[in-house]
N, C-alpha and C positions, 0 to 999 in steps of 0.2 A: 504494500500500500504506500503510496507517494505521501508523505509529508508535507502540508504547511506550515510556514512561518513568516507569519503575518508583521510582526515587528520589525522581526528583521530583513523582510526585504524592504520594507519602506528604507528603513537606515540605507541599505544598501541599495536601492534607487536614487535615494539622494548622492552618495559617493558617484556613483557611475557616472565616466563624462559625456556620454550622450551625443558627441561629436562624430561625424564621417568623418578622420581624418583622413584618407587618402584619395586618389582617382590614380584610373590608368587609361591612359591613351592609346589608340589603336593602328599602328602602321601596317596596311595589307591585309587584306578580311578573304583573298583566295584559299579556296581547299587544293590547289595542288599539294604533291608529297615528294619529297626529296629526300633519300640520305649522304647527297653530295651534291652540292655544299650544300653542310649541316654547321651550325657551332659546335656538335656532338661528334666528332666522325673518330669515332673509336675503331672504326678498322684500324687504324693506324697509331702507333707511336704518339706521335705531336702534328699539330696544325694550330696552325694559325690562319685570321680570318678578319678583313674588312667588310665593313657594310656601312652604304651610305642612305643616309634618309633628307630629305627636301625640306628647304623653309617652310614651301607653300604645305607639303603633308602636315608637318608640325602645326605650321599655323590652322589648316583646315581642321584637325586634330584636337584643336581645342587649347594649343601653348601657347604661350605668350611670352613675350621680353621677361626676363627677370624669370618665370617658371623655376623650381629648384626639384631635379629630378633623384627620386630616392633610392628606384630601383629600375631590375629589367628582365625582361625575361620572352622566353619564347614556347611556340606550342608543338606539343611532342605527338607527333602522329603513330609511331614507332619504339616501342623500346627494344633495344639487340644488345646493348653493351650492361656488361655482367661484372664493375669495377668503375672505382672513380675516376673520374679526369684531375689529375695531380695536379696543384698549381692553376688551377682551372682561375682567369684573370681576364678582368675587362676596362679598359680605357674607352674613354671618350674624349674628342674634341672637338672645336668650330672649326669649320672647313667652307671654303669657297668653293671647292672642287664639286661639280655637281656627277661626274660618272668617272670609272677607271677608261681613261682612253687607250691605257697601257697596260702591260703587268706589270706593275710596279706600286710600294707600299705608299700610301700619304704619308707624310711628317710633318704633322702641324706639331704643335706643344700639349702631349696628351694628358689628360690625368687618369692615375690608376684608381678607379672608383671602388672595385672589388676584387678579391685573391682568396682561394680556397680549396680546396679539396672539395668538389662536388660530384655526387652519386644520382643520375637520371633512375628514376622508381618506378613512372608513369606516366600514362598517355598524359596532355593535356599541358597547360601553360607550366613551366617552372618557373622560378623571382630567384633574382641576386640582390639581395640586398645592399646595398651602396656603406661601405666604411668612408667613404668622404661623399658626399653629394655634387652633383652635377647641375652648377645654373646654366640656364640656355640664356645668349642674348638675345635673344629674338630677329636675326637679320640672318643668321649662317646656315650652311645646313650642321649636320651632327655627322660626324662619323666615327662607330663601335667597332672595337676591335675587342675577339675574343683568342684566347690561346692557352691551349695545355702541353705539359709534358708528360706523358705517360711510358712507362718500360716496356709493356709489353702491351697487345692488341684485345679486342674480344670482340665486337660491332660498332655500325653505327645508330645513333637516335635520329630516325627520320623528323623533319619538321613541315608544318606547313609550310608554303611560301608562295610571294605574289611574282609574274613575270613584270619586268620593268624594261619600258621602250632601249634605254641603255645600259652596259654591264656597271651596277651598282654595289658587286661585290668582286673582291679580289682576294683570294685562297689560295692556300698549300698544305700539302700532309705529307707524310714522309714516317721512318723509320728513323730512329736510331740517330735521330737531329737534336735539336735545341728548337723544343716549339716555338717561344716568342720570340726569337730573331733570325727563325727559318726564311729565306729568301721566297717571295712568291714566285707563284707559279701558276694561275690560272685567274680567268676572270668568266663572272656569268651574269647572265639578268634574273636568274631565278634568286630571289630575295627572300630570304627568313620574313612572316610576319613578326611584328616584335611588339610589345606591351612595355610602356615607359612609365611606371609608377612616380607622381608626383605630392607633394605637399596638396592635402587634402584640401576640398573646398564645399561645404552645403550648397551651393549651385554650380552647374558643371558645363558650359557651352561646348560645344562639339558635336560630330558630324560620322564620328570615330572611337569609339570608347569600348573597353569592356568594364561592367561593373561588377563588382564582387563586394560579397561582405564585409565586414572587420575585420576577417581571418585571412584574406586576398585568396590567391591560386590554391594554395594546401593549406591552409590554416582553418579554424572555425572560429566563429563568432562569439561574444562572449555572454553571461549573465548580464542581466538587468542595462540591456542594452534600449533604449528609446530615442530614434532621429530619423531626421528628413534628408535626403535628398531629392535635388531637382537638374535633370538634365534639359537644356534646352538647345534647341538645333544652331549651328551657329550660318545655316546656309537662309534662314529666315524663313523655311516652310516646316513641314511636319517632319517629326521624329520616331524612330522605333526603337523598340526593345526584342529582342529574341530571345526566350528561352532557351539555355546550353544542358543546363540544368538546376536543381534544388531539392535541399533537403533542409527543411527546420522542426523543430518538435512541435507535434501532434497536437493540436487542442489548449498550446501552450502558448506559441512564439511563431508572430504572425508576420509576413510583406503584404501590407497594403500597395497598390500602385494605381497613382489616378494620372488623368489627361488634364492638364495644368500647372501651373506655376507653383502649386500647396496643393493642401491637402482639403480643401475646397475645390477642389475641380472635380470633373465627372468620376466616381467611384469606377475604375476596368474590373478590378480583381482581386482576390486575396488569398494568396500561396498559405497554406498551411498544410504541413508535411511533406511528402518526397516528390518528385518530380515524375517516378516510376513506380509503379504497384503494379500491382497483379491484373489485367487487362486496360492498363491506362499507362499513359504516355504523352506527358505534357512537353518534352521538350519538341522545340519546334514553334512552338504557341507565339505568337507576335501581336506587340500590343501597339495599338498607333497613337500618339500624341499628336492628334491634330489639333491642337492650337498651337504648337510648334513647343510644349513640355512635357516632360513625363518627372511627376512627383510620386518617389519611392517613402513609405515610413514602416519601422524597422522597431517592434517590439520584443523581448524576449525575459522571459520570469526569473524567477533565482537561482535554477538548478538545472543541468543537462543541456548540453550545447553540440550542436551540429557541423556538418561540413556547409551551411550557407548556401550560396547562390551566384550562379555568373549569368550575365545576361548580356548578347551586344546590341551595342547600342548604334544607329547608324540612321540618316535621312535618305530615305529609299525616293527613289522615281514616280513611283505609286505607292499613296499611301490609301486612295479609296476605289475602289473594284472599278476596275476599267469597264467601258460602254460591251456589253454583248455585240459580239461581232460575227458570233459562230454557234450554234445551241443544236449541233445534230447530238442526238440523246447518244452517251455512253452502251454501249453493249453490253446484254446480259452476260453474254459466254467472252473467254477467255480468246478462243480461238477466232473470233469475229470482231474482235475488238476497232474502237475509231480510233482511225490512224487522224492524227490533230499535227497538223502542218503548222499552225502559229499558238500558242497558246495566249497570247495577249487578248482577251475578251473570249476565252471560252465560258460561256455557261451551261450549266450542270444541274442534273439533278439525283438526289441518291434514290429514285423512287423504281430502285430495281424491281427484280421479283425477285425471292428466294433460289439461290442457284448456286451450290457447292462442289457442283459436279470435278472442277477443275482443283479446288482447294481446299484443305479441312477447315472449314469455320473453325474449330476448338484448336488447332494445332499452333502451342504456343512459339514452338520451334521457328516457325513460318511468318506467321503475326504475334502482334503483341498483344492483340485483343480478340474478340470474338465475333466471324464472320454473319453479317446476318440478309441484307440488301446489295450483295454487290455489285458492281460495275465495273466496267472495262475501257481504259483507254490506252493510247501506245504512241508513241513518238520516237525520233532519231536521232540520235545524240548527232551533235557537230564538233563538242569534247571529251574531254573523259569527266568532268563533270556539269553538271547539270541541276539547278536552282526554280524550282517553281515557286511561287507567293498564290496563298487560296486564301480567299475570302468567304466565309458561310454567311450570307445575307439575311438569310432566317431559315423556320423549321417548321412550317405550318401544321406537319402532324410528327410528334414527338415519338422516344424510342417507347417500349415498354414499360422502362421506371420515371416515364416522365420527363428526362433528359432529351433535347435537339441537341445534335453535334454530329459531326463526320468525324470519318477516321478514313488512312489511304498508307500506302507504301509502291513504291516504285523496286519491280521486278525483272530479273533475268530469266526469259524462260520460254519455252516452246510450248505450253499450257497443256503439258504433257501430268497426270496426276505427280502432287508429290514432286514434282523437275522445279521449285520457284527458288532462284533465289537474294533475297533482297539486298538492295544497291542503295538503299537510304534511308533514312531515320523510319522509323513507325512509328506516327502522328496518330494520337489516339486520346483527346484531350477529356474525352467526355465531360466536355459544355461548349456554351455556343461563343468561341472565338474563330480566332483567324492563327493562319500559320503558314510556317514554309518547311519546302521538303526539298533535302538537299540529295541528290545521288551522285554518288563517286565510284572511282575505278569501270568510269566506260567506258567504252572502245567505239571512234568514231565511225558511224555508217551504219550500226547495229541498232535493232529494234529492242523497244523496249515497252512494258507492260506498266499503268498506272493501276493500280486496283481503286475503287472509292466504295466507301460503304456509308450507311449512318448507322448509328450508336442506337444496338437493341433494335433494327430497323426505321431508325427517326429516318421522314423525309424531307430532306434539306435542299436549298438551294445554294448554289456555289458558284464560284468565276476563277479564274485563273489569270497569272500574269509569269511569264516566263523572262527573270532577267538574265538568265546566261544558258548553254550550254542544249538549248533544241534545237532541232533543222529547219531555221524559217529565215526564210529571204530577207537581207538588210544588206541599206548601202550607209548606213550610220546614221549619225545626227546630221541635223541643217548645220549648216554655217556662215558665219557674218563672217567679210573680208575688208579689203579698201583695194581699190582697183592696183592692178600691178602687182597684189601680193598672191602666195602660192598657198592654195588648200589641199588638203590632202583626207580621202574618203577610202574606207575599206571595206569591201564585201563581205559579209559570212553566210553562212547557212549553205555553203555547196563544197562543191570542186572543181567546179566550170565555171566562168563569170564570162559575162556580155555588156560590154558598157553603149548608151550612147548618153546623148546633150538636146539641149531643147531652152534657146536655139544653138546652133550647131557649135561645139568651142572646138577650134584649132588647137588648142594647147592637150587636147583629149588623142589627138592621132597617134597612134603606136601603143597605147595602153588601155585597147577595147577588151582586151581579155584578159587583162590583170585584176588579179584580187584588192593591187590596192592601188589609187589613182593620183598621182601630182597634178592638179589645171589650175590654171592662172585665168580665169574667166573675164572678160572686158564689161559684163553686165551680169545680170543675174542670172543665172542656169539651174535647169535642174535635170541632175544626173542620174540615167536610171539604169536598174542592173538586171539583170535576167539570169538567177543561178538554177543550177541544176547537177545532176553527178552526186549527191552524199544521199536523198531519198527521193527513189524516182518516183512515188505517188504524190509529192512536192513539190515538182517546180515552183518557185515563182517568182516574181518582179517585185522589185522595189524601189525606194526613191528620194534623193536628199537632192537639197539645194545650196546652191552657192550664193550667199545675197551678197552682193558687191554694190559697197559705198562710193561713188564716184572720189575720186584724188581731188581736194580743195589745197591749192598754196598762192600764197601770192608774197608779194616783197612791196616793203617802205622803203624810204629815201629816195627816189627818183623826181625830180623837177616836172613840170611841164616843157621848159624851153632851155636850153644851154647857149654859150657864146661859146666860141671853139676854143679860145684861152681859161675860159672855166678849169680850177682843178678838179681832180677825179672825186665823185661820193662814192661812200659805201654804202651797198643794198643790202637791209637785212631781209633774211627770209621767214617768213609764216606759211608753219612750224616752222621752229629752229631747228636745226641739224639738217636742214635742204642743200641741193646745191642750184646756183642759180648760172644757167647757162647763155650765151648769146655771144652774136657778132656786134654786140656796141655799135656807137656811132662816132 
């Protein structure tokens, strides 16, 4: 029987300091997987390793001048190495250098932030905590350097990482060297995502964040904890939250989270207990702050404390269910499923009929929950991963116990009994929010299977928005220019491209069948593409535009009249930094 004590937690309510004191920053939110380059690459002896990150990341990110960063740490996709990284040590410094154009190490004036003997245990973010701290001035980029020296070998720790237009990291591993002043030797764009633990703040601008509890990546939260955080978007529209995961005690120790600036704004939700149980599955769950805040508050009693809670936090494209664009009804069977060329305005409905033929409703192996109304739809990866956003709109006729909600997972499989097997989280929140479903380790060109169901047979209305990683024709976003300057547009969704222009641009000739285009347009154009080759029940056309601002310049100082003995003016130009050309008089 659990115990109260009423006195004494007052006393100790009152001690507790009730403060958020940290936040952490998010550079790179891709699920690719790497274990070279890793900051982990325990195959080897020793390595060492540069990584650069951008003003504008940092700034979009949420840092500021002055910012005093306390830690860092990155996320482990992989554990293989079975031993510490010896000496395991990280510097930072300002650097102007914004990519390695060479192999070759930067040398700015570094500070050793951290040195230790660290042991990788598990998937998910690790923290270094900082023995000297790191202020950002707010103008440079940053650039981290990690390095160990170890004697012998065992694996590496795969990390997530984001690709970067240029090589923003510089590496080398080796044998039987001296890790931190091993010579480099390679460079890549595949970039560690990274987490920059700062000096904590009760409101948190940013576009980029992971939040976590008191306890950060591996820690837990404490007793007699009560406080507010408030994230607000710093792009000036709406904000999210995703569920990674959660765990707080039962009945005891509660996350509230509302859409606003406090804890007067709309009530979303209130976490209390695990994130996982026995047919339910809330990670995934995505909460929108459309006033452009999301206010978290954070209660917990006197006794028994948990692992907390990560949530990323980021300003998505879509924050409210895109316009129906597409509504052919999802398939009962597996093996007849709708093949869905765009997902951007699919709508849906889980008003299947009873149909298990192809999968065990009960099989927890398979799903996380229990099959009841399924449905079928199927799509063509263009990566190896792939990101849906669902919205449940409403539920006009609820599950069995009263509950509206979906549930879905994304599958490899020939819909052969028993052949399924899943490539993405199992979203299974039983209640009526919204979420995303990520699927990883696919293989471009290949078919793939969405199952949707509702919870207990609720039947639900639904829509979809795909931001990364399906087979649908795109020639990018529009773009604003000034006449004479160079745009550049890339195609996805194929393996073939057809370009043309409208009206015709000259600067488009020779690169009708490139995936990615350089024009220089003299007016406005728009460019359209015609893919096909990755899913042949898919072709289609797409179309971005070029909007070109006419070139305005002119120059002062010029007279109306001169005498030929006149000395020479200077013309200045508008803008400055023009040049001004001519045969004088």
């Amino acid at each position: 029987m659990r115990r109260r004590l009423p006195f004494l937690s007052i006393i100790l309510m009152l001690l507790s300091l009730n403060v958020y004191s940290q936040s952490y920053i998010l550079i790179g939110n891709d699920n690719n997987i790497t274990g070279s380059p890793t900051p982990y690459e325990g195959y080897w002896h020793d390595a060492r390793m540069q990584i650069i990150y951008s003003v504008s990341e940092l700034t979009d990110a949420g840092l500021s001048s002055g910012s005093v960063i306390t830690g860092l740490g990155f996320d482990i996709a992989a554990v293989a190495s079975t031993q510490a990284y010896t000496g395991f040590t990280v510097k930072m410094a300002h650097t102007s250098t914004t990519s390695f154009g060479s192999t070759a190490w930067l040398t700015p004036s570094f500070t050793q932030v951290y040195s230790a003997s660290y042991t990788v245990t598990a998937t998910g973010w690790t923290m270094h905590g900082f023995s000297t701290n790191f202020t950002w001035n707010g103008t440079s980029n940053i650039v981290v350097e990690v390095c160990f020296d170890n004697t012998t070998y065992t694996g590496d720790d795969d990390v997530y990482y984001s690709t970067t237009t240029d090589p923003m990291v510089c590496y080398a591993y080796s044998d039987n060297d001296s890790g931190c002043s091993m010579a480099a030797e390679y460079t890549s764009t595949s970039r560690p995502n990274i987490i920059f633990r700062t000096a904590g703040s009760s409101t948190i601008t940013t576009c980029s964040a992971v939040f976590f509890d008191s306890g950060g990546p591996s820690g837990t939260y404490a007793n007699n904890e009560n406080y507010t955080v408030t994230y607000t978007s710093s792009s000036g529209g709406c904000i999210r939250a995703i569920v990674e995961n959660y765990d707080v005690e039962y009945d005891y120790d509660y996350l509230y989270i509302y859409d606003g600036t406090s804890t007067a704004g709309t009530l979303l939700d209130v976490l209390n207990g695990p994130s996982v149980v026995a047919n339910l599955d809330d990670e995934g769950t995505s909460y929108y702050g459309l006033s452009g805040s999301l206010t978290f508050h954070f209660t917990s009693d006197v006794s028994n404390t948990y692992s907390g809670w990560e949530f990323t936090i980021d300003c998505p494209q879509n924050c409210y269910p895109p316009s129906c664009s597409n509504t052919v009804p999802a398939n009962d069977n597996c093996t007849s499923s709708t093949m869905i060329c765009d997902f951007n305005g699919y709508c849906g409905s889980t008003s299947g009929t009873v149909d298990h033929s192809e999968i065990d409703a009960a099989n927890s192996a398979i799903f996380c929950g229990i099959i009841d109304n399924n449905t079928w739809l199927s799509f063509v990866a263009s990566e190896t991963e792939a990101t849906l956003d669902v919205w449940v709109t409403d539920c006009p006729t609820a599950g069995s116990d009263g509950i509206g909600a979906v549930q879905l997972q994304v599958y490899e499989t020939d819909c052969s009994t028993g052949n399924f097997t899943p490539v993405s989280n199992c979203w299974s929140p039983a209640k009526l929010v919204d979420g995303q479903i990520r699927a990883t380790g696919l293989t471009p060109g290949n078919e793939y299977m969405i199952m949707v169901d509702g919870w207990n047979g609720a039947e639900c209305n639904y829509s979809f928005a795909a931001s990364s990683g399906v087979a649908a024709a795109s020639a990018g976003l529009d773009q604003t220019l000034c006449e004479g300057q160079v745009v550049t547009f890339t195609a996805s969704g194929g393996t073939v491209y057809s370009w043309a222009s409208d009206p015709v641009d000259p600067s488009l000739s020779g690169q009708e069948s490139s995936g990615t285009i350089n024009v220089s347009p003299s007016s406005t154009t728009t460019y359209s593409v015609t893919v096909t080759g990755l899913n042949p029940e898919c072709p289609g056309t797409a179309e971005a535009a070029a909007i070109v601002n006419a070139a305005s310049a002119t120059f002062t100082g010029l007279d109306a009249s001169y005498c030929s003995d006149d000395a020479s003016v200077s013309l200045l130009p508008d803008p400055t930094g023009g040049t001004i050309t001519g045969s004088g008089i």
